[in-house]
C-alpha positions as CSV (number, residue, x, y, z in Angstrom):
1,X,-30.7,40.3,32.8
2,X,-27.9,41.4,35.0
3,X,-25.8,42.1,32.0
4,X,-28.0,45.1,31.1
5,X,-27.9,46.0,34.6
6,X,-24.1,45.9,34.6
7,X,-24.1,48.4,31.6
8,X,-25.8,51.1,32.7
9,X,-23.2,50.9,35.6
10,X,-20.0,50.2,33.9
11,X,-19.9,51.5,30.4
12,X,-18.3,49.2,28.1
13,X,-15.7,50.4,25.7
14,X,-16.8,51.2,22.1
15,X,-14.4,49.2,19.7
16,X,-14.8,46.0,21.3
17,X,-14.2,43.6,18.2
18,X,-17.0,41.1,19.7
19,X,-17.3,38.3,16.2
20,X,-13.5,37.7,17.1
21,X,-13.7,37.1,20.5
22,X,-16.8,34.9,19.5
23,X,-14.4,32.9,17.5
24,X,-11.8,32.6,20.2
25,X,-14.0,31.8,22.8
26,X,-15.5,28.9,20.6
27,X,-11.7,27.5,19.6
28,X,-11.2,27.6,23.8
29,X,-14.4,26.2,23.9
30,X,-13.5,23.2,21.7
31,X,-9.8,23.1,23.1
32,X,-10.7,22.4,26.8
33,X,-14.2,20.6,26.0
34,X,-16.0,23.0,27.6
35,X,-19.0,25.3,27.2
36,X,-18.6,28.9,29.2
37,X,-21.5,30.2,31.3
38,X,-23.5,32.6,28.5
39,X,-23.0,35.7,31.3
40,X,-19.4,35.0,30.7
41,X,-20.1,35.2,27.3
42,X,-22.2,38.1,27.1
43,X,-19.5,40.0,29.3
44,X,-16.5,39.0,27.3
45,X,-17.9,40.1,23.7
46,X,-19.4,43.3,25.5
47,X,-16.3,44.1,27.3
48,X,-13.4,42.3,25.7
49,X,-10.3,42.4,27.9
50,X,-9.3,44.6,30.6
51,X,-9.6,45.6,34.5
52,X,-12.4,46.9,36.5
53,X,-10.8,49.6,38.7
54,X,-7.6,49.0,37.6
55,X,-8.2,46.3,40.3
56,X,-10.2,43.4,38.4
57,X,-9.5,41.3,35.7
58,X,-11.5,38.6,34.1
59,X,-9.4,36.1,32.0
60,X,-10.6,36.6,28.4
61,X,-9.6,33.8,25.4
62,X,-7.4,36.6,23.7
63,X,-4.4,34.7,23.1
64,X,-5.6,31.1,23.4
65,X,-1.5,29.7,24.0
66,X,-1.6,32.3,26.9
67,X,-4.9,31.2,28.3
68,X,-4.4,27.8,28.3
69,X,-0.6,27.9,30.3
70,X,-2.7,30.2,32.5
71,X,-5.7,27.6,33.2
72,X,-2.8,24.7,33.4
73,X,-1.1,27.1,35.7
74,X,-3.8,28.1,37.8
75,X,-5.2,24.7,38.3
76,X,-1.8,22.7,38.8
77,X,-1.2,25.8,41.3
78,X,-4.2,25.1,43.2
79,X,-3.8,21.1,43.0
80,X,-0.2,21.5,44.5
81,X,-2.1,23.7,47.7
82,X,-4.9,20.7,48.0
83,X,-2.4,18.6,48.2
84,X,-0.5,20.0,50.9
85,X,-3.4,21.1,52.5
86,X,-6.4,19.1,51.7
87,X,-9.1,19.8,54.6
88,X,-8.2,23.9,54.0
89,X,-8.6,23.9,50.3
90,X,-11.8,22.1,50.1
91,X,-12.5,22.3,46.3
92,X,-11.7,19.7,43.5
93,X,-10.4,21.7,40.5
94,X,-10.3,21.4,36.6
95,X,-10.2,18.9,34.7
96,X,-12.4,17.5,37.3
97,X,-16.1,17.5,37.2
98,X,-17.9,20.0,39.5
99,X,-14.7,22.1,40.5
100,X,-13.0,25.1,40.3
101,X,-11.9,27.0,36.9
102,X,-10.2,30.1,36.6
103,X,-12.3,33.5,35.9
104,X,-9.9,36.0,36.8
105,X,-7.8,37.9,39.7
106,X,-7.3,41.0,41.8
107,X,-3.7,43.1,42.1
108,X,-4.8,43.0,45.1
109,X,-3.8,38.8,45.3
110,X,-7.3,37.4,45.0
111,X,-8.0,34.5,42.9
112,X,-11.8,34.7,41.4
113,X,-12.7,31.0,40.0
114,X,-15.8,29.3,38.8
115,X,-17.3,26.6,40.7
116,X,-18.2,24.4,37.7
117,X,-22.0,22.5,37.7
118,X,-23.6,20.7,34.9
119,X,-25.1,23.5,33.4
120,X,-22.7,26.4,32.3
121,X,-25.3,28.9,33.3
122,X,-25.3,27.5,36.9
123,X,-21.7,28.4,37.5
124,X,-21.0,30.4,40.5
125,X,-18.2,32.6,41.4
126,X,-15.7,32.0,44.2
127,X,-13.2,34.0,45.4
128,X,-9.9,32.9,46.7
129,X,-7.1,35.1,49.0
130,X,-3.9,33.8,46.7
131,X,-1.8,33.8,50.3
132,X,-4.4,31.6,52.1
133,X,-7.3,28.9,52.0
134,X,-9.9,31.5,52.8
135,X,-12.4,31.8,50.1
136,X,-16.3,33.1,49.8
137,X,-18.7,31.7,47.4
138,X,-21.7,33.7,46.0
139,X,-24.3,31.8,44.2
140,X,-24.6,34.4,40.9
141,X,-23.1,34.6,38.0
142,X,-20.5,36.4,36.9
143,X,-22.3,39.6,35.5
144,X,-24.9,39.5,38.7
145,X,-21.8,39.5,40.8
146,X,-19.7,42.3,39.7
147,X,-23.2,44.3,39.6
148,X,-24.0,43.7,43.2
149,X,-20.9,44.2,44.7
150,X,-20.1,47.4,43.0
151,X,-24.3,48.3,44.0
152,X,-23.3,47.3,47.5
153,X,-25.7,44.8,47.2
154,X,-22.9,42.3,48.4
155,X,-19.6,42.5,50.4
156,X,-16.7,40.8,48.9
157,X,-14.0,41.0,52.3
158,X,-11.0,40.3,50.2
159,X,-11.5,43.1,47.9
160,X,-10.6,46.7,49.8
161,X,-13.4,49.2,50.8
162,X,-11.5,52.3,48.3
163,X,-12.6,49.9,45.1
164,X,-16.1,50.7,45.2
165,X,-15.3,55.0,46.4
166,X,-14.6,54.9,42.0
167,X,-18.3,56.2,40.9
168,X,-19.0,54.9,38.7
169,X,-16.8,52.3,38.3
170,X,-14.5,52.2,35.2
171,X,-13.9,49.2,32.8
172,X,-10.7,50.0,31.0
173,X,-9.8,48.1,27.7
174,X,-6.7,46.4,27.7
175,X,-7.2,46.7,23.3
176,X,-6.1,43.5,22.0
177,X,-6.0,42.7,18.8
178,X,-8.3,40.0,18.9
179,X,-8.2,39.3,15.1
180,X,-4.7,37.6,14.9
181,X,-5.5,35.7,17.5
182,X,-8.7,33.8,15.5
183,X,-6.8,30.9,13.0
């Protein structure tokens, strides 16, 4: 639903090579012993890889040796802060069941995760500032999210004001080659 939504707001690119991310999402799929959210899905094989703004990026399973340093990366990050500081960073994170999982990140320094739940299509979307414990958690989707915020429908405070003066927003295509990246 919000996927349609989303596209009449931010036009996808044309040459997105969706049966190879398909593939590549599966293999991460299999890999991690995971199932994604089926808005991630939709989004990923609509938009393939880039930045919204030249501001947002969601992670996309383009180079699965790259994505999974990144996840380990991410997580052990994250598990390093908890550690340190465990009543400020409040969330358990992947492996574990019901926690955090990367979804993407700002050049602005914000970390955007998935709050994992049972059902992939429950996940919600939190966003983290990368230089502190403050976070916000918005129970939507990924595709719901990105459409409200950039419909001022929400407030993200950790994203700047001038992202949303771009009308209408622009998705641009980081062009991968998502092909060599399916064996």
């Amino acid at each position: 639903m919000y996927l349609d939504k989303l596209v009449k707001l931010l036009r996808p690119p044309c040459d997105v090579d969706s049966d190879s991310i398909e593939k590549n999402v599966a293999l991460v799929e299999k890999h991690l012993m995971i199932c994604f959210p089926k808005d991630y899905f939709q989004f990923i094989t609509t938009y393939g890889s880039g930045q919204i703004n030249d501001f947002i990026s969601i992670y996309s399973a383009v180079n699965r040796t790259a994505y999974y340093e990144m996840v380990k990366r991410e997580c052990q990050s994250y598990c390093e802060l908890r550690a340190m500081f465990p009543k400020e960073y409040v969330h358990r994170v992947f492996p574990e069941k019901k926690g955090l999982f990367p979804l993407g990140r700002t050049d602005g320094g914000c970390l955007l995760w998935w709050h994992v739940a049972e059902d992939p299509n429950e996940w919600t979307v939190v966003v983290y500032d990368e230089g502190s414990w403050e976070f916000e958690e918005y129970d939507m989707q990924l595709c719901e999210f990105i459409y409200k915020y950039f419909t001022c429908q929400i407030d993200c405070k950790e994203f700047p004001a001038s992202l949303r003066e771009e009308k209408p927003p622009q998705f641009m295509s980081n062009k991968f080659d998502f092909k060599k990246y399916c064996s």
